[in-house]
PyMOL Python script that loads the backbone (N, CA, C, O; Angstrom):
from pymol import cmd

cmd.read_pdbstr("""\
ATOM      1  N   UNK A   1       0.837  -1.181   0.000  1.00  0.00           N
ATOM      2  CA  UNK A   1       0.000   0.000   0.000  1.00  0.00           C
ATOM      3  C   UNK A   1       0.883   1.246   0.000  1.00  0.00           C
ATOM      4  O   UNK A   1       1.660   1.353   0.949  1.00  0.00           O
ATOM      5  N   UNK A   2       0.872   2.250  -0.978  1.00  0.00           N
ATOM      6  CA  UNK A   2       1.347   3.412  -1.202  1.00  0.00           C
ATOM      7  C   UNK A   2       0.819   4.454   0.178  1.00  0.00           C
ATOM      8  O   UNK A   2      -0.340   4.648   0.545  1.00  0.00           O
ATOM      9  N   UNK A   3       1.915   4.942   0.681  1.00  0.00           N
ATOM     10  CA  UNK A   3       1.736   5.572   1.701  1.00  0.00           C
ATOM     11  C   UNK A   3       1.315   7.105   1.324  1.00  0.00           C
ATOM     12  O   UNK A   3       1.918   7.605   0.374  1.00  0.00           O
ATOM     13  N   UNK A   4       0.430   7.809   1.925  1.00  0.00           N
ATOM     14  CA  UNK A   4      -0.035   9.633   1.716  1.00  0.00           C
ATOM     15  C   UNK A   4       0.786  10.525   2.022  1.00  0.00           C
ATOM     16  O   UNK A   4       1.333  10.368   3.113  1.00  0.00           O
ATOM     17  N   UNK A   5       1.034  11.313   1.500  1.00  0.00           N
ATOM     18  CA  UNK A   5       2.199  12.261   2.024  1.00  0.00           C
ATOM     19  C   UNK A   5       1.455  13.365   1.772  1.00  0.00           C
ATOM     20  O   UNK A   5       1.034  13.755   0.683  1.00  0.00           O
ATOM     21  N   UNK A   6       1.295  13.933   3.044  1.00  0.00           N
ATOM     22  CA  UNK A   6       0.658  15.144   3.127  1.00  0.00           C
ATOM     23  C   UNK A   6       1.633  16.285   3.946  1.00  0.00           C
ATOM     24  O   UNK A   6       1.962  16.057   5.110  1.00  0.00           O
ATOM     25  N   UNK A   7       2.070  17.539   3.240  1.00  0.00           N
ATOM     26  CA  UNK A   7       2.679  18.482   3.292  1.00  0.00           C
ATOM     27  C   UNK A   7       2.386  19.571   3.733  1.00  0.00           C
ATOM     28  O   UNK A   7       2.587  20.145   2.663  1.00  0.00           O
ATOM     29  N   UNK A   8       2.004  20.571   4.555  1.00  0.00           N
ATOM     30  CA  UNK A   8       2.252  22.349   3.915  1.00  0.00           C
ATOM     31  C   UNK A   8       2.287  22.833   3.073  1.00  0.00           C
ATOM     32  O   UNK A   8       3.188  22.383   2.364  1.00  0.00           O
ATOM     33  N   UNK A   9       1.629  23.819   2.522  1.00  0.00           N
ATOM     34  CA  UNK A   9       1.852  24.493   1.482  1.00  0.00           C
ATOM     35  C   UNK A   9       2.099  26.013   1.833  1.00  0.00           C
ATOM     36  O   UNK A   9       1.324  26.705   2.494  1.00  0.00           O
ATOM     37  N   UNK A  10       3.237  26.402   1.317  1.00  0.00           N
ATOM     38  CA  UNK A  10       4.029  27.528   1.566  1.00  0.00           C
ATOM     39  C   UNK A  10       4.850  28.134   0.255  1.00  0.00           C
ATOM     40  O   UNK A  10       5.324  27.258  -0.468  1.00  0.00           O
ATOM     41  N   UNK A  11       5.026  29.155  -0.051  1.00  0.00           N
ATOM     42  CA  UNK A  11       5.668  29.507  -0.948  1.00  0.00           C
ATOM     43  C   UNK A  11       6.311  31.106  -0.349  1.00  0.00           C
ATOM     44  O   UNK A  11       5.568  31.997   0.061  1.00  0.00           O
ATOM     45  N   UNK A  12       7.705  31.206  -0.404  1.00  0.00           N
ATOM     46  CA  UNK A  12       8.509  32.416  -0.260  1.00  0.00           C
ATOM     47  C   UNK A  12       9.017  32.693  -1.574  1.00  0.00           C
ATOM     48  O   UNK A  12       9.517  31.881  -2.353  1.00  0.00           O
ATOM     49  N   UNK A  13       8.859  33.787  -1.722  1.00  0.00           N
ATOM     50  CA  UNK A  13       9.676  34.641  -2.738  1.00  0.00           C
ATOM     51  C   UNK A  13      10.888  35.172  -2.610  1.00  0.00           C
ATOM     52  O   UNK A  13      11.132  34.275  -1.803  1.00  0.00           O
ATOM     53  N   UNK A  14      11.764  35.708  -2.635  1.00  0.00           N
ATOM     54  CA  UNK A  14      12.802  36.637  -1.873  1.00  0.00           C
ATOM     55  C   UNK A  14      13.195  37.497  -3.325  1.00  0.00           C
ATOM     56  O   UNK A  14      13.470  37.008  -4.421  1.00  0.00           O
ATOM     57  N   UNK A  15      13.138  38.626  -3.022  1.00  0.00           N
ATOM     58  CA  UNK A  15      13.210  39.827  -3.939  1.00  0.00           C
ATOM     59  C   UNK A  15      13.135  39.492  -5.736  1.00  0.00           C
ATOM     60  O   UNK A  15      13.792  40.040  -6.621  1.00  0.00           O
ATOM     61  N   UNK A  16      12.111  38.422  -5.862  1.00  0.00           N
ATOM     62  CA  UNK A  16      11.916  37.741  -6.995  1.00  0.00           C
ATOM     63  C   UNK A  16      13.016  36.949  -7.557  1.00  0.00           C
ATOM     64  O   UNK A  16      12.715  36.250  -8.524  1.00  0.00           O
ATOM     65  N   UNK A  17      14.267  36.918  -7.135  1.00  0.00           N
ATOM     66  CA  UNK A  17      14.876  35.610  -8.069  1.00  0.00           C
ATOM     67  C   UNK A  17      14.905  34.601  -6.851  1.00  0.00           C
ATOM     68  O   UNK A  17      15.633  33.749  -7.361  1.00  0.00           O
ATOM     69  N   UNK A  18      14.616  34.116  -5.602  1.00  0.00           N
ATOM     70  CA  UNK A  18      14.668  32.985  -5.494  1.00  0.00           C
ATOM     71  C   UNK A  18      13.147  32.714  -4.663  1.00  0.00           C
ATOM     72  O   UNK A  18      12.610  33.448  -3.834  1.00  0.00           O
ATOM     73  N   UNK A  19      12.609  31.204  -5.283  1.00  0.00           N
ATOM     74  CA  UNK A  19      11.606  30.682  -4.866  1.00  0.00           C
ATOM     75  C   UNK A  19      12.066  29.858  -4.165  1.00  0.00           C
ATOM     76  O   UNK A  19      13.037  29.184  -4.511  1.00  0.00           O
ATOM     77  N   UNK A  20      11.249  29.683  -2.606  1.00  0.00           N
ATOM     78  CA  UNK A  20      10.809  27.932  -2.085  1.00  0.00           C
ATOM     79  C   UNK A  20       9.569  27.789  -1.877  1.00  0.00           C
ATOM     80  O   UNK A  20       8.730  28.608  -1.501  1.00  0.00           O
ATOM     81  N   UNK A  21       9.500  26.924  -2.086  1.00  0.00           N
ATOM     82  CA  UNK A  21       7.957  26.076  -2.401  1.00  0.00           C
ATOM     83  C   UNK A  21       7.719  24.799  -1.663  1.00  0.00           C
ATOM     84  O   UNK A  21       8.274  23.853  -2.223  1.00  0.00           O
ATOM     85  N   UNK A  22       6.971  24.434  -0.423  1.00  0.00           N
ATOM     86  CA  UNK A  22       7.279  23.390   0.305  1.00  0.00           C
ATOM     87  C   UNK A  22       5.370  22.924  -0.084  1.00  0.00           C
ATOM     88  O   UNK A  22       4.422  23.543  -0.567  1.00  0.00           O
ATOM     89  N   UNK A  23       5.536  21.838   0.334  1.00  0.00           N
ATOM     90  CA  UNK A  23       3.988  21.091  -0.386  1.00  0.00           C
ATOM     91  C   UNK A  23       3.994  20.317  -1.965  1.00  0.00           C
ATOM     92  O   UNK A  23       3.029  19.887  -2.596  1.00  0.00           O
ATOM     93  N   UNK A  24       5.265  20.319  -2.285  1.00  0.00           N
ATOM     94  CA  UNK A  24       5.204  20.178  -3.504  1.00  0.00           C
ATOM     95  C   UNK A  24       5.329  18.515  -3.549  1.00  0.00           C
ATOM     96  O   UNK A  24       6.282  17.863  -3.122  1.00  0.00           O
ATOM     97  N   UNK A  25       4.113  17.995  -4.182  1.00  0.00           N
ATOM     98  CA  UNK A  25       3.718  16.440  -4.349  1.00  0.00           C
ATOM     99  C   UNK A  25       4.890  16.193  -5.508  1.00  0.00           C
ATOM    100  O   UNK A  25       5.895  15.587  -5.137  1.00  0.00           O
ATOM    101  N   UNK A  26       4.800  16.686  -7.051  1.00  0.00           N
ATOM    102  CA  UNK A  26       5.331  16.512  -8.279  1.00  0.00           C
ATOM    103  C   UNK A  26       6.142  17.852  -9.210  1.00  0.00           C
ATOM    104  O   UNK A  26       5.434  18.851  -9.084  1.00  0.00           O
ATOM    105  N   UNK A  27       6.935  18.047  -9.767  1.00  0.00           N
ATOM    106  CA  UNK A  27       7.093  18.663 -10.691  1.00  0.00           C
ATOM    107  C   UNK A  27       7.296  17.564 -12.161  1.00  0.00           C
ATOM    108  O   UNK A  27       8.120  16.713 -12.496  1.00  0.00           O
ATOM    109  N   UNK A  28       5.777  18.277 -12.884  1.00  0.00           N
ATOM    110  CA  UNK A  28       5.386  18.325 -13.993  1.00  0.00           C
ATOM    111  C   UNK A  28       6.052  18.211 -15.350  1.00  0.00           C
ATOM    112  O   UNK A  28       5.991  17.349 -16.227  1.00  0.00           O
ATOM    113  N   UNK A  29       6.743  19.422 -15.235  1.00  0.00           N
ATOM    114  CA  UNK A  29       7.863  20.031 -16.206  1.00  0.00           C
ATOM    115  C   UNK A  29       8.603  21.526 -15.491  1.00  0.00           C
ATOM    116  O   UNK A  29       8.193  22.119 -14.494  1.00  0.00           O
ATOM    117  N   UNK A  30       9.952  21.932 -16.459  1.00  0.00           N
ATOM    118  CA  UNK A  30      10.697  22.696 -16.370  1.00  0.00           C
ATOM    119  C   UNK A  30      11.476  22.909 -17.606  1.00  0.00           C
ATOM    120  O   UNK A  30      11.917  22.171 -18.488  1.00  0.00           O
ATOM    121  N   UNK A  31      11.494  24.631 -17.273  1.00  0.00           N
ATOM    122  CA  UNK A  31      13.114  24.803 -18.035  1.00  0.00           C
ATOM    123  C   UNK A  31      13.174  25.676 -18.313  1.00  0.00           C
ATOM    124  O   UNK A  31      12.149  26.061 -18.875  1.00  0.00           O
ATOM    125  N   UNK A  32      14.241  26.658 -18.207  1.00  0.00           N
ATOM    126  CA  UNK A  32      14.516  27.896 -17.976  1.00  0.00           C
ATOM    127  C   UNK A  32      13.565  28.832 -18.159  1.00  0.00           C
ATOM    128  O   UNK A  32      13.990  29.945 -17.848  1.00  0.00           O
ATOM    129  N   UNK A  33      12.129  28.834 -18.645  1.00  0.00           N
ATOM    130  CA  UNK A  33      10.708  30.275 -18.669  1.00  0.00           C
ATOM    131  C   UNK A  33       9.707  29.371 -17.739  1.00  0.00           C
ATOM    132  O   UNK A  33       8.769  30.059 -17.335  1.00  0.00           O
ATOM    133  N   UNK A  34       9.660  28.099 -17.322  1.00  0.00           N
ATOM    134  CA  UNK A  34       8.208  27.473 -16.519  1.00  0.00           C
ATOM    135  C   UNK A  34       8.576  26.991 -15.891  1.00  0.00           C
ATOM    136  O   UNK A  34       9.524  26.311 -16.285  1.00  0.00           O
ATOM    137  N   UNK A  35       8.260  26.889 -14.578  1.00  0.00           N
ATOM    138  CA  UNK A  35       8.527  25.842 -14.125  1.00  0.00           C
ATOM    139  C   UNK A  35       6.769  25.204 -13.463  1.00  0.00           C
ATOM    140  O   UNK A  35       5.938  25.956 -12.953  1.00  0.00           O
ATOM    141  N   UNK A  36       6.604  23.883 -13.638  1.00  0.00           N
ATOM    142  CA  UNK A  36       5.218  23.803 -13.710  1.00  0.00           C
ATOM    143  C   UNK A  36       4.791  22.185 -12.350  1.00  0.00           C
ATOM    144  O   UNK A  36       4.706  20.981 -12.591  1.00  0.00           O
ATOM    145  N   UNK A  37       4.659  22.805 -11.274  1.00  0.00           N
ATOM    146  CA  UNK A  37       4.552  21.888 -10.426  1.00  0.00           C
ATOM    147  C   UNK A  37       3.298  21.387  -9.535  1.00  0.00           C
ATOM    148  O   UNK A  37       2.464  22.203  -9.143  1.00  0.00           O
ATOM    149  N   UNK A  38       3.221  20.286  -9.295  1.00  0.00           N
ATOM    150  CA  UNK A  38       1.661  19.708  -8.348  1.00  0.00           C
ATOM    151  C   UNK A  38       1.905  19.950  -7.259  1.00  0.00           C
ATOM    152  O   UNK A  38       2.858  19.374  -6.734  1.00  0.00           O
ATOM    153  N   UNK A  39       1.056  20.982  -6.456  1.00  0.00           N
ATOM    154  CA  UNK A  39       0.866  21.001  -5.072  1.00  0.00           C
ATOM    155  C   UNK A  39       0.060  20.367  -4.164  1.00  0.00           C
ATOM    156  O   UNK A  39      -0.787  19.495  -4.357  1.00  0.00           O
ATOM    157  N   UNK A  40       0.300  20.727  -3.481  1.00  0.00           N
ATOM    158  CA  UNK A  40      -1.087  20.173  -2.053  1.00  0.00           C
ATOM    159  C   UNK A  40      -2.316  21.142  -2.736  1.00  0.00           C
ATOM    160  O   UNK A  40      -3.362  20.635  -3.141  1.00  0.00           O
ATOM    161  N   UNK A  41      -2.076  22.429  -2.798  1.00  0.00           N
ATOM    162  CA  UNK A  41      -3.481  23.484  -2.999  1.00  0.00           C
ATOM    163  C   UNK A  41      -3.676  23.540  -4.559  1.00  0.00           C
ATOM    164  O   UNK A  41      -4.126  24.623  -4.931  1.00  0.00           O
ATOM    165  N   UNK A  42      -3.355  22.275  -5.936  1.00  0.00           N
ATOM    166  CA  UNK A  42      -3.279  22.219  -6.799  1.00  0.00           C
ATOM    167  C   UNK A  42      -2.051  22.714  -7.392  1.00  0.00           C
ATOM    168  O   UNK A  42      -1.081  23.068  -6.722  1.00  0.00           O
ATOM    169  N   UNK A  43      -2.117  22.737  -8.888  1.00  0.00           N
ATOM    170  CA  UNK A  43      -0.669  23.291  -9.601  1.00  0.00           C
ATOM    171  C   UNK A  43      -0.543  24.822  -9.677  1.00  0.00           C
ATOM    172  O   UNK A  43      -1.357  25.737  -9.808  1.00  0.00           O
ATOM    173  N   UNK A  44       0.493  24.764  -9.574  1.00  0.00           N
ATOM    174  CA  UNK A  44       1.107  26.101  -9.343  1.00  0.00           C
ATOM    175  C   UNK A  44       2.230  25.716 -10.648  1.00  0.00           C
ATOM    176  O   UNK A  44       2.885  24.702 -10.889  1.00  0.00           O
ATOM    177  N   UNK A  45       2.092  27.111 -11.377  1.00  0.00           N
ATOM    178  CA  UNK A  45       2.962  27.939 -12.385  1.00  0.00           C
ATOM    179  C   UNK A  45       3.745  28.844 -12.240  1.00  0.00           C
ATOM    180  O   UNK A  45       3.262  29.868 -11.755  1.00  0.00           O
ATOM    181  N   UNK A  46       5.196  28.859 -12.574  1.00  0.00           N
ATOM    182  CA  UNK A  46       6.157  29.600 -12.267  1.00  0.00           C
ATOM    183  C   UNK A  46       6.400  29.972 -13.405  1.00  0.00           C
ATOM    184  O   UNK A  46       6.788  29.133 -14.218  1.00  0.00           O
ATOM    185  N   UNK A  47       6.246  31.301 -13.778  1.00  0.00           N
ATOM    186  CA  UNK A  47       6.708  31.831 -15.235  1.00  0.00           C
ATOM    187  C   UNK A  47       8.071  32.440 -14.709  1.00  0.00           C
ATOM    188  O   UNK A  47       8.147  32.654 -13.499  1.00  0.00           O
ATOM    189  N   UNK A  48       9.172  32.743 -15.531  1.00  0.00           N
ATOM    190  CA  UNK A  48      10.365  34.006 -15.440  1.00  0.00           C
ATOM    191  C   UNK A  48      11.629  33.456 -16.292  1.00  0.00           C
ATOM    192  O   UNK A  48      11.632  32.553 -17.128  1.00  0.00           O
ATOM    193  N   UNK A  49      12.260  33.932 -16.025  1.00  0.00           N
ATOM    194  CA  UNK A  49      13.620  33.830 -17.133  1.00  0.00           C
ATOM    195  C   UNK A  49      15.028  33.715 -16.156  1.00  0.00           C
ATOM    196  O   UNK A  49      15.168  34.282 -15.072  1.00  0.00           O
ATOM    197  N   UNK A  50      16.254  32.634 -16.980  1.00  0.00           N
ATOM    198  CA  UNK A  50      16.497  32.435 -16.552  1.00  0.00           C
ATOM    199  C   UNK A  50      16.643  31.304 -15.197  1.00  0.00           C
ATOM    200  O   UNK A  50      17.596  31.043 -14.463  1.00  0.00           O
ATOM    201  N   UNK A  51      15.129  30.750 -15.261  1.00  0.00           N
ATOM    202  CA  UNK A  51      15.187  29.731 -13.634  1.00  0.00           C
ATOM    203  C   UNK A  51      15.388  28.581 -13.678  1.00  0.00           C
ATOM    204  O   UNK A  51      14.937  27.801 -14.516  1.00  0.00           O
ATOM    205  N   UNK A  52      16.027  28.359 -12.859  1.00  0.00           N
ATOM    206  CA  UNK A  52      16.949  27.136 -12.609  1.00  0.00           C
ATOM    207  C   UNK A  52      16.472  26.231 -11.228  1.00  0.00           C
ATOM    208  O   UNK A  52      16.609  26.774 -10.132  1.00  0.00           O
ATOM    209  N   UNK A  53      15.893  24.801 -11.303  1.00  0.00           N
ATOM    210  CA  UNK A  53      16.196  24.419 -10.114  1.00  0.00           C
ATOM    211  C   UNK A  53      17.001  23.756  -9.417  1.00  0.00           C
ATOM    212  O   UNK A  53      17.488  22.634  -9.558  1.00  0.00           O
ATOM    213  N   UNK A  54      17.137  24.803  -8.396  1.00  0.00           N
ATOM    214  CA  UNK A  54      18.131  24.255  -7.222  1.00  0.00           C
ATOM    215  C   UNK A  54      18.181  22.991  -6.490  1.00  0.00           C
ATOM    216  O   UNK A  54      19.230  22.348  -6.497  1.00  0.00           O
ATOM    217  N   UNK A  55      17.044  22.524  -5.793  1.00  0.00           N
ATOM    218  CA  UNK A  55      16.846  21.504  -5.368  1.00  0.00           C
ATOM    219  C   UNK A  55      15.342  20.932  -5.236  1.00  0.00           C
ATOM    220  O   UNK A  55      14.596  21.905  -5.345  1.00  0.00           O
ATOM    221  N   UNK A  56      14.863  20.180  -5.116  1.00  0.00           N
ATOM    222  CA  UNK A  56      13.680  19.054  -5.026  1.00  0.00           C
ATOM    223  C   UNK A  56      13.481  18.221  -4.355  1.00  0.00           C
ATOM    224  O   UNK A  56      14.175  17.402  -4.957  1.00  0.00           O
ATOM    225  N   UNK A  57      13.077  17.662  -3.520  1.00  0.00           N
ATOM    226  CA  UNK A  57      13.060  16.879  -2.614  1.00  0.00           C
ATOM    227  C   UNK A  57      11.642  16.544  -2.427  1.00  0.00           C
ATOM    228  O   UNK A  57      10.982  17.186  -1.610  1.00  0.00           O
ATOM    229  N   UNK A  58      10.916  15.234  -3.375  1.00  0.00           N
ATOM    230  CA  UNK A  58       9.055  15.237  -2.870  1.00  0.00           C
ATOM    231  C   UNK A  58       9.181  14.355  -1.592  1.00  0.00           C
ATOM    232  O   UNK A  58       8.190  14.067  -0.921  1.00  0.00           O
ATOM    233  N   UNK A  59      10.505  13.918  -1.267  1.00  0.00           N
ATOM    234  CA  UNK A  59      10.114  13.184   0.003  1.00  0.00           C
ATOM    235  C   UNK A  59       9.593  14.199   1.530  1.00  0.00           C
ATOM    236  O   UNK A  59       8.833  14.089   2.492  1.00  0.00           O
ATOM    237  N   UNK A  60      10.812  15.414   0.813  1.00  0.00           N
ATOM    238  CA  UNK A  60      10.263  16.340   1.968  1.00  0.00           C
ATOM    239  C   UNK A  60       9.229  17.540   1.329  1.00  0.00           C
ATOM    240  O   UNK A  60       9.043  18.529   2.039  1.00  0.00           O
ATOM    241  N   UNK A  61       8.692  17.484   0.273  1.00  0.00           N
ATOM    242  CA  UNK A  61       7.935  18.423  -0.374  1.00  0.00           C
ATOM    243  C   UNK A  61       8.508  19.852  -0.434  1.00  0.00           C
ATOM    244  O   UNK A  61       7.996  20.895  -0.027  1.00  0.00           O
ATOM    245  N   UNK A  62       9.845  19.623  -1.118  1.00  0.00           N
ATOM    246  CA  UNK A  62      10.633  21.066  -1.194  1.00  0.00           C
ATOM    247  C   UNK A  62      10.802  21.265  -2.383  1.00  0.00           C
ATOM    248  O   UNK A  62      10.707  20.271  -3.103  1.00  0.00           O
ATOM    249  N   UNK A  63      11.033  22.258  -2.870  1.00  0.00           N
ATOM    250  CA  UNK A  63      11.472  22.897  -4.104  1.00  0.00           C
ATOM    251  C   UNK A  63      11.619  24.550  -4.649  1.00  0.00           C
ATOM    252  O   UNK A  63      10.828  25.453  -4.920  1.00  0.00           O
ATOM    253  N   UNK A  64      13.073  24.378  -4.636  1.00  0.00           N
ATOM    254  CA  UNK A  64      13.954  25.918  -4.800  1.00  0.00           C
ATOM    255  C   UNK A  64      14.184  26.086  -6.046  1.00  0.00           C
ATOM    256  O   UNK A  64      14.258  25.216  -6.915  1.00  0.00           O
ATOM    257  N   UNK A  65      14.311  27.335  -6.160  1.00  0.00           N
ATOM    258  CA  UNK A  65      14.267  27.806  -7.898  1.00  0.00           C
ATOM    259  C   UNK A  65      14.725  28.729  -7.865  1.00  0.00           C
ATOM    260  O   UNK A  65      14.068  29.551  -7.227  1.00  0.00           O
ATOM    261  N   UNK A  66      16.085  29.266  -8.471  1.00  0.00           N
ATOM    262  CA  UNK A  66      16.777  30.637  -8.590  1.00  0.00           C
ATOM    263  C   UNK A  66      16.501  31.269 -10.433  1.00  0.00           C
ATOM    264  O   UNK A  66      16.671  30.668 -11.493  1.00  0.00           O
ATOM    265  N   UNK A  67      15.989  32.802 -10.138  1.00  0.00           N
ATOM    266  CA  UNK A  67      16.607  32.932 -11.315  1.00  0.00           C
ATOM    267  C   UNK A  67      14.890  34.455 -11.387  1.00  0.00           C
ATOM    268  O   UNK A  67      13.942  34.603 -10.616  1.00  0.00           O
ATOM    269  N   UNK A  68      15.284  35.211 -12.667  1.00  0.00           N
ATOM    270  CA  UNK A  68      13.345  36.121 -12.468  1.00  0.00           C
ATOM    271  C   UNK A  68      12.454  35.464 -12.395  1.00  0.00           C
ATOM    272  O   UNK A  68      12.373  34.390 -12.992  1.00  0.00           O
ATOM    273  N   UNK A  69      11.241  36.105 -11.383  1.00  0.00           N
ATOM    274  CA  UNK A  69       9.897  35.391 -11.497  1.00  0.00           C
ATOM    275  C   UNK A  69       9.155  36.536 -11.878  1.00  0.00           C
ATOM    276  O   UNK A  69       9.017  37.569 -11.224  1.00  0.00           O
ATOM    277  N   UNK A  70       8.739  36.292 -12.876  1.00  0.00           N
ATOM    278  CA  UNK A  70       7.476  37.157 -13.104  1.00  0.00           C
ATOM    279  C   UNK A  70       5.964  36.757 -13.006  1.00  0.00           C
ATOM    280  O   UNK A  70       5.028  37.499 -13.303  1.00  0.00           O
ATOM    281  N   UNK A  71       5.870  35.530 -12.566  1.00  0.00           N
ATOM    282  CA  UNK A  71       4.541  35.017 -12.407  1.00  0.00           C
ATOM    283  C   UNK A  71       4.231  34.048 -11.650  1.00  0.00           C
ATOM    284  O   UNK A  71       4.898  33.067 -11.979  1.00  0.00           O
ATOM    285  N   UNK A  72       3.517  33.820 -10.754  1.00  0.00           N
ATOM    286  CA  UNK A  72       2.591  32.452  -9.676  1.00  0.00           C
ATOM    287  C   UNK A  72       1.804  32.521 -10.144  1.00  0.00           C
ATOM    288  O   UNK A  72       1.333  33.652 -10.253  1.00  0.00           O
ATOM    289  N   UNK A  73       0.955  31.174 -10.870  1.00  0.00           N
ATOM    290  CA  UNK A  73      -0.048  30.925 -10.885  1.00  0.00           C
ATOM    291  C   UNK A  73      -0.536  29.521 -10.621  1.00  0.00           C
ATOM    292  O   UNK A  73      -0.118  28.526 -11.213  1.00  0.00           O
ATOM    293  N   UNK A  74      -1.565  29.531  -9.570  1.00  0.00           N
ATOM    294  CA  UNK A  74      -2.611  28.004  -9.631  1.00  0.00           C
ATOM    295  C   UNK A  74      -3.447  27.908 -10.474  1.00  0.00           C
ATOM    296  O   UNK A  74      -4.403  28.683 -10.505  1.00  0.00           O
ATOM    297  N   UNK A  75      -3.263  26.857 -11.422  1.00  0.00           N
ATOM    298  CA  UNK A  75      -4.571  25.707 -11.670  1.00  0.00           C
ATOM    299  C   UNK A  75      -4.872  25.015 -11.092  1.00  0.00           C
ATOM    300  O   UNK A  75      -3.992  24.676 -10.301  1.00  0.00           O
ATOM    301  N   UNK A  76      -6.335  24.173 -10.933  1.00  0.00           N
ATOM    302  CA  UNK A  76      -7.089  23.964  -9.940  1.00  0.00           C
ATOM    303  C   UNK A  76      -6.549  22.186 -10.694  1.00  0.00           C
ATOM    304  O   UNK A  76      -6.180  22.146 -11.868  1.00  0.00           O
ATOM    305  N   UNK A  77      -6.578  21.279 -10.093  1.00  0.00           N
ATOM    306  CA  UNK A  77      -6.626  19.849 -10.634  1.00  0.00           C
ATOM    307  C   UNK A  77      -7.664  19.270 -11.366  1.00  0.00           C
ATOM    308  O   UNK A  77      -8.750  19.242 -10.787  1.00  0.00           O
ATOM    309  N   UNK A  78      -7.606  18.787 -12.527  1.00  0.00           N
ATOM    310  CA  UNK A  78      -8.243  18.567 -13.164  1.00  0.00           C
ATOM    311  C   UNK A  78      -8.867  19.885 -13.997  1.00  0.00           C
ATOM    312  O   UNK A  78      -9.193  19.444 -15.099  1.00  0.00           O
ATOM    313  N   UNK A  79      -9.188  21.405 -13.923  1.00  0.00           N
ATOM    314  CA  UNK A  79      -9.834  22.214 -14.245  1.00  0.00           C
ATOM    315  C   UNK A  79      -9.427  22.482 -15.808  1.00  0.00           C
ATOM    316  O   UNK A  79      -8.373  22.845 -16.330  1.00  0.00           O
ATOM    317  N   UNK A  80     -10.461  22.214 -16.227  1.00  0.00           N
ATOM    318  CA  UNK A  80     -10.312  22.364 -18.224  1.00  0.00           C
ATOM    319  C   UNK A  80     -10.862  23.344 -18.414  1.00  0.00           C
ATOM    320  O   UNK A  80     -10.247  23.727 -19.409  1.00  0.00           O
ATOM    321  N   UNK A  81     -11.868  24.379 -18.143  1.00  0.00           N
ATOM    322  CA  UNK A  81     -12.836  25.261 -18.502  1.00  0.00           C
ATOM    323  C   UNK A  81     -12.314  25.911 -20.130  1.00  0.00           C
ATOM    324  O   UNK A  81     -12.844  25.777 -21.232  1.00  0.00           O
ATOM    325  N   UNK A  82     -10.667  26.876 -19.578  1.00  0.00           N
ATOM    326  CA  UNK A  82     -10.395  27.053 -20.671  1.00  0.00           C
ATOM    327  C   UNK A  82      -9.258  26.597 -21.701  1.00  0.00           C
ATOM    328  O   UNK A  82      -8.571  27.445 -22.272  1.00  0.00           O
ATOM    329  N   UNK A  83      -9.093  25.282 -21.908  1.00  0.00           N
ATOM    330  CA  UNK A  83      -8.350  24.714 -22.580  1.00  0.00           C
ATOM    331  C   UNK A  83      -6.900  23.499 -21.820  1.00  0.00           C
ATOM    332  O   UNK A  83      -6.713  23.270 -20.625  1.00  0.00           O
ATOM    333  N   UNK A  84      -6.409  23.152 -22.562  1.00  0.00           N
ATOM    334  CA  UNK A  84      -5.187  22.247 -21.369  1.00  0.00           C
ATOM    335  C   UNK A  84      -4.530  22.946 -20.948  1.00  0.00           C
ATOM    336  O   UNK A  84      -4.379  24.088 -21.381  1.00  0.00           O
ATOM    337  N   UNK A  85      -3.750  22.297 -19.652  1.00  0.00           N
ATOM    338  CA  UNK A  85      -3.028  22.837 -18.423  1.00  0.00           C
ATOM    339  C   UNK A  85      -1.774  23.887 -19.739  1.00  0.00           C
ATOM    340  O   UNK A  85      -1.662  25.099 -19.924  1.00  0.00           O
ATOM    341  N   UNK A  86      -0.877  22.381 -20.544  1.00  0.00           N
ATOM    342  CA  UNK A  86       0.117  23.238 -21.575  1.00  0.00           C
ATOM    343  C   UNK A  86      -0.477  24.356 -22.745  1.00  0.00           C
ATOM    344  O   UNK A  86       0.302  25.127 -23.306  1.00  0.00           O
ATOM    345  N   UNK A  87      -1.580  24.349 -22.967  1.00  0.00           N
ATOM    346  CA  UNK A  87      -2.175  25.504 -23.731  1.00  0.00           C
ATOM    347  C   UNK A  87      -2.038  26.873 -23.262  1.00  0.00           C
ATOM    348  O   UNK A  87      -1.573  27.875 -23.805  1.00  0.00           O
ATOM    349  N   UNK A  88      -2.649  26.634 -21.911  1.00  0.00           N
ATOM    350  CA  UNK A  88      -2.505  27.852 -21.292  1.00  0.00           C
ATOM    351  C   UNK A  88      -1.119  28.493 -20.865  1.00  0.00           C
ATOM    352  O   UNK A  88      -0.898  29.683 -21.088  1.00  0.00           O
ATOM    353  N   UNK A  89      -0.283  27.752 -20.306  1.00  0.00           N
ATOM    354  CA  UNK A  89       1.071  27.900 -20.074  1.00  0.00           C
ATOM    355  C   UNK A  89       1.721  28.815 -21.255  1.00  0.00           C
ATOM    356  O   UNK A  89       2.314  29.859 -20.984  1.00  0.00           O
ATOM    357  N   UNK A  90       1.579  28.397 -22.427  1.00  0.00           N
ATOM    358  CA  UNK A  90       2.539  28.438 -23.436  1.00  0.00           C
ATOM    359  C   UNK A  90       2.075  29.534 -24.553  1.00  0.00           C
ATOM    360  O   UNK A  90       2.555  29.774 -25.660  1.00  0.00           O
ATOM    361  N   UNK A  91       1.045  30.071 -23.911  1.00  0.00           N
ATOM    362  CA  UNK A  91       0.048  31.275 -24.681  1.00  0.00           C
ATOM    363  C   UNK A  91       1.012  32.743 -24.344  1.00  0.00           C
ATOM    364  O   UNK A  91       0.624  33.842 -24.741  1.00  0.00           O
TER     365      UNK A  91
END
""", "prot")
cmd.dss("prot")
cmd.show_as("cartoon", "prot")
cmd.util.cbc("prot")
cmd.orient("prot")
């Protein structure tokens, strides 16, 4: 039986180039403009340039990211209303 891992969800910014993000079940995809990860409070979108991740850890639900952020955004799980999760991303 697959065990639940239930996290916190927290996100710090620090003067926009570095993110931590604790709650984090999955990352999705990446690479230097998205970084696109599953949370506890659904997915969260990291737009900016430049970002790099630092470290990951879903055992401890961490994940650091250096580099501009110009954007947080949640999608809700599962939520299609207006088109796929990568449609929207990449618009």
């Amino acid at each position: 039986m697959q065990e639940e891992k239930n996290f916190r969800h927290n996100i710090i910014l620090e003067n926009r180039e570095k993110v931590v993000v604790t709650g984090v079940t999955d990352v999705i995809s990446f690479d230097e403009d998205v970084v696109v990860s599953e949370t506890e409070m659904g997915i969260l979108i990291i737009k900016g340039e430049n970002l790099h991740v630092n470290t990951l850890s879903l055992e401890k639900g961490e994940l650091n990211i250096d580099g501009m952020v110009y954007c947080l955004n949640y999608e809700e799980k599962g939520h299609s209303e207006r088109g796929s999760l990568f449609g929207r991303i990449f618009r």
